[in-house]
C-alpha positions as CSV (number, residue, x, y, z in Angstrom):
1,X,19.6,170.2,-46.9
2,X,16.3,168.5,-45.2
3,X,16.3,165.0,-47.0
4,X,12.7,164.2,-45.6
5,X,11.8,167.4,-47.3
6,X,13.0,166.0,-50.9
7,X,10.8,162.7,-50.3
8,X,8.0,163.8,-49.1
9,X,4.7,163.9,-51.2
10,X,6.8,162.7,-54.5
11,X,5.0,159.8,-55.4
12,X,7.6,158.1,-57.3
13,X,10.1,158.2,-54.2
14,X,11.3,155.0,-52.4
15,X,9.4,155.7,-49.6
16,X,6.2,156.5,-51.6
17,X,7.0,152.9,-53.2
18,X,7.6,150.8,-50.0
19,X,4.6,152.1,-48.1
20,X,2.4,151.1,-50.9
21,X,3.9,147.7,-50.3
22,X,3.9,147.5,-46.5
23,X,3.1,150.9,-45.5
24,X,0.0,149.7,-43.1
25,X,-0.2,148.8,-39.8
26,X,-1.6,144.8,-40.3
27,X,1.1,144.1,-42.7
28,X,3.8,145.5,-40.5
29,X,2.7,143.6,-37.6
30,X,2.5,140.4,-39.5
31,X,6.0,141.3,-40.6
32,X,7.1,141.5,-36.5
33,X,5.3,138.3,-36.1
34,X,7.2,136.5,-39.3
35,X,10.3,137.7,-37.6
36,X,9.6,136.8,-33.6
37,X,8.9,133.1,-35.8
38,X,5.2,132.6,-36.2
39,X,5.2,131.0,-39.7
40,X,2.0,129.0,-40.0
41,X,-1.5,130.9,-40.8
42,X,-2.3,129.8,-37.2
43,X,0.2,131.3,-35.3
44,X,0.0,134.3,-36.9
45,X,-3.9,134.6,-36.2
46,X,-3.8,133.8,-33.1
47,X,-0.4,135.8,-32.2
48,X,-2.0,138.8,-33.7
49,X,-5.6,138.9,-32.9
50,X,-6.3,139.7,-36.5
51,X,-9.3,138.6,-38.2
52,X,-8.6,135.8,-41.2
53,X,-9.8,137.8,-44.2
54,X,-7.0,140.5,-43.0
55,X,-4.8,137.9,-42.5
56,X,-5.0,136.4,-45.7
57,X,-4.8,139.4,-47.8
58,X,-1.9,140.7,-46.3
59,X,0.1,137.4,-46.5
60,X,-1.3,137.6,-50.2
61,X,0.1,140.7,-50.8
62,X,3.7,139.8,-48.7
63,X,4.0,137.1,-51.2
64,X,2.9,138.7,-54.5
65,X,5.5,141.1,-53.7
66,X,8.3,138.8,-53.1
67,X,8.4,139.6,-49.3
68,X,7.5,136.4,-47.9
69,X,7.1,133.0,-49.6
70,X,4.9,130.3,-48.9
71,X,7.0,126.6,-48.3
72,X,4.8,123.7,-47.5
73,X,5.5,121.7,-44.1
74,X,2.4,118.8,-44.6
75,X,1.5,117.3,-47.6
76,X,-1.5,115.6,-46.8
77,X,-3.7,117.7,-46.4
78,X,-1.0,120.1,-48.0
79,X,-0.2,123.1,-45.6
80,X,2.4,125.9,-46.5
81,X,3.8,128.0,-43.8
82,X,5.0,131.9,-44.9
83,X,8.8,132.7,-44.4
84,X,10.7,135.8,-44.9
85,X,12.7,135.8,-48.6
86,X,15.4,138.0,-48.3
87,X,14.0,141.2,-49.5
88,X,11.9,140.3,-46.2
89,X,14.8,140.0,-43.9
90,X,16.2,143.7,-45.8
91,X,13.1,144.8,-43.6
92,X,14.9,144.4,-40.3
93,X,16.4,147.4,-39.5
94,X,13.0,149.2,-40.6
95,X,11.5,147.3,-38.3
96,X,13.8,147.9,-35.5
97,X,13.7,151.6,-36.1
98,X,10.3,151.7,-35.7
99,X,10.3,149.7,-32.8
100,X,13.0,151.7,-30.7
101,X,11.2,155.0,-32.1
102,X,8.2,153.5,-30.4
103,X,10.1,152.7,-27.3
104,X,11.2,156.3,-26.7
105,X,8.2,157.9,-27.7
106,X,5.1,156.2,-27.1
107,X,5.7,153.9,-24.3
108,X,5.8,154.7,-20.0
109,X,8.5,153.2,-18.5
110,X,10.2,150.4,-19.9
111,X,10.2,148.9,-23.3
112,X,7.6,146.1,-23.8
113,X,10.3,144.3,-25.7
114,X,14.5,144.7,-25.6
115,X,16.4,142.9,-28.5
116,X,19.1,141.2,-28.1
117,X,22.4,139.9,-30.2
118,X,21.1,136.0,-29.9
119,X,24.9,134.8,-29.6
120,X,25.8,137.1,-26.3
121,X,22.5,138.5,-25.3
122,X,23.6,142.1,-25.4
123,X,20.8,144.4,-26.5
124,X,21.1,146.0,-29.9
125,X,21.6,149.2,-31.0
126,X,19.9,151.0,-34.0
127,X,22.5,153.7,-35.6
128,X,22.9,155.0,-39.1
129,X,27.1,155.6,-39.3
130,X,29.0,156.5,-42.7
131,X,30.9,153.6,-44.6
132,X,33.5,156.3,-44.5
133,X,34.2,157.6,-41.6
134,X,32.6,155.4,-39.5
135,X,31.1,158.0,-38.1
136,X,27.5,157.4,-35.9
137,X,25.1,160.4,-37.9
138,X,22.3,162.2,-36.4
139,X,19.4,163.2,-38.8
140,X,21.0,166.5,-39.2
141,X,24.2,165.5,-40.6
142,X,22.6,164.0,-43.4
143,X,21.8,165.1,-46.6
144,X,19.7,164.6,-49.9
145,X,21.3,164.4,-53.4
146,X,19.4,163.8,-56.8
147,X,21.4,160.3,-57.9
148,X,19.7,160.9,-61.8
């Protein structure tokens, strides 16, 4: 059974849900930027190129939704910086699988950017395996159910 098939176009699906929260492309780049560390409004402006109405609506929106949370690093004038809560850091391996997907598929030559396990600096790998098993699945071997 096709599980992309059961998801798509139903607009009460989990993937209908998340891209209304960060299903465009400013909000997923300011994600990447929260993770490579740029926390402060600054940072992310200037990291991103994006312009500060943009910027601010989309850390708005991070926020509202319990994605990122402002903390303050200055009180006087008081300045908050924007950090990942951990429904943010569940956004990882989304992120990563986008990124590799990218990699493959839309880049010449070789990736702009390798990620690395920070403790031995040996690049990561992306894989979807069964709690089970163990096993490493491909796309194929994986199938939809109706959990209701």
């Amino acid at each position: 059974m096709n599980h992309a098939a059961l998801e798509s176009g139903v607009p009460g699906s989990s993937i209908a849900r998340t891209l209304d929260l960060i299903g465009d492309r400013w909000t997923l780049l300011v994600l990447r930027a929260v993770f490579r560390g740029r926390h402060r409004f600054t940072e992310l402006q200037r990291d991103l190129g994006i312009a500060r109405n943009l910027l601010t609506d989309r850390l708005h929106r991070l926020v509202d939704n319990g994605i990122l949370e402002r903390v303050p690093y200055q009180e006087r004038p008081v300045r908050h910086e924007y950090r990942l809560t951990d429904m943010g850091r569940d956004l990882s391996p989304a992120l990563i699988a986008f990124m590799q997907w990218g990699d493959r598929w839309c880049t010449d030559g070789p990736p702009p950017t390798v990620l690395v396990h920070d403790a031995c600096g040996t690049p990561i790998e992306h894989t979807v395996r069964c709690p089970s098993c163990d096993d490493v699945l491909d796309p194929r071997e994986i199938a939809s159910r109706d959990n209701g």
